[in-house]
N, C-alpha and C positions, 0 to 999 in steps of 0.2 A: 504494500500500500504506500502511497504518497503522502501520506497525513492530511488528507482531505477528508478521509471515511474515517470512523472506528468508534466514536461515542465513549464513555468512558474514559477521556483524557485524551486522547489525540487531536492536534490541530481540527479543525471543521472549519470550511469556509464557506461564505456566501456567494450568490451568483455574480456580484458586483468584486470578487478577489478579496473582500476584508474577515477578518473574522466574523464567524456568524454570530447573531443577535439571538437576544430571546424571540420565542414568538409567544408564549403565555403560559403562565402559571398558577392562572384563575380563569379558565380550569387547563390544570397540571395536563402539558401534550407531551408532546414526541414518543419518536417510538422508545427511547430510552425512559423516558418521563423525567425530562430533565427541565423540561419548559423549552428546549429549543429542539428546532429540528433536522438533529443528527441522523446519521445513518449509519450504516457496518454492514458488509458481505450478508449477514443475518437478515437484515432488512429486506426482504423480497417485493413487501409493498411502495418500497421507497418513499417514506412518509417523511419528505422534501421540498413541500410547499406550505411556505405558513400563508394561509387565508385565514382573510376576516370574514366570515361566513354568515349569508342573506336566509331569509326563509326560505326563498325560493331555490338555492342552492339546497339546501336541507329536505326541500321537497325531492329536489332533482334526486340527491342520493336516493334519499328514500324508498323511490319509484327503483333506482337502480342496483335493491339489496343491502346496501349500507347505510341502513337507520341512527345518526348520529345526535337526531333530538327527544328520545324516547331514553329517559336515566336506566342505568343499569346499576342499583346498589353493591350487587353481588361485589362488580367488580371498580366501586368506589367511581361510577360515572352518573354525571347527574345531569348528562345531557345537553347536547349544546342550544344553545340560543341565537338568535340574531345579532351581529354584531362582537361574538363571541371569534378569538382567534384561535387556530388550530391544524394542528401539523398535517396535512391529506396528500394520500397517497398522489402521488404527478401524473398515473397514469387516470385517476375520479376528474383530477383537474384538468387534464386535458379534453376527456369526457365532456365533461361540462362546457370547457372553452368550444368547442364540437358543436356542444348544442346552444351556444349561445346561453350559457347560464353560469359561466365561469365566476368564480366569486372572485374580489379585490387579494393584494397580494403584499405581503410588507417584504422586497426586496433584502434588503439585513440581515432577514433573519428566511430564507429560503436557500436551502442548501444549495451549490453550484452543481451537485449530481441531479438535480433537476432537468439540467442542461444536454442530457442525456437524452431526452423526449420531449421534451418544449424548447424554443427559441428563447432567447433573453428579450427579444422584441416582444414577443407576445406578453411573458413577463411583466414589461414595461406596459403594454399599454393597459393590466391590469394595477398596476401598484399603484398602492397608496402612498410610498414615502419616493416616490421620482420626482 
């Protein structure tokens, strides 16, 4: 590895080359659950895109298998909300950008292995912090 992947202490960088940011910790994301969204070889979903997530994204998943606003106690989820940020899979997000329902994006904190299935263009013209 390059120290771009690993989670657990290894460099991670953003799409933009700086260190990655948080994307949130209310409610606690990534796939580490570290509040940011790292990744590691383990990671199969690539949960590499922090979005600020819409209802209507939340419906999109929905429809598309991955119910992300219905709480799951068991596993200390309490379900996202509108306006709620949170690490999604690049390939949900692409999806969505597909269907025209792509949610907003805080560049910072989206991992640059994102980059691997999206443009940095399209990226941009979802983010909130450009």
């Amino acid at each position: 590895m390059d120290g771009s992947y690993g989670g657990g202490g290894s460099a991670q960088l953003n799409v933009l080359g700086s260190p990655l940011a948080t994307c949130s910790v209310q409610p606690l994301t990534g796939y580490f659950r570290t509040g940011c969204c790292e990744t590691a070889a383990d990671d199969f979903g690539s949960h590499t895109v922090c979005a600020q997530v819409t209802a209507e994204f939340l419906a999109f998943s929905k429809a598309r298998g991955n119910d992300l606003g219905t709480p799951m106690p068991a596993y200390g989820f309490d379900g996202l909300k509108p306006g709620d940020r949170w690490c999604l899979c690049v390939t949900r997000w692409k999806e969505a950008l597909d269907a025209g329902m792509a949610p907003r994006v805080v560049l910072a904190a989206t991992h640059r292995a994102a980059l691997s299935v999206v443009t940095l263009e399209q990226l941009m013209a979802h983010a909130i912090d450009a």
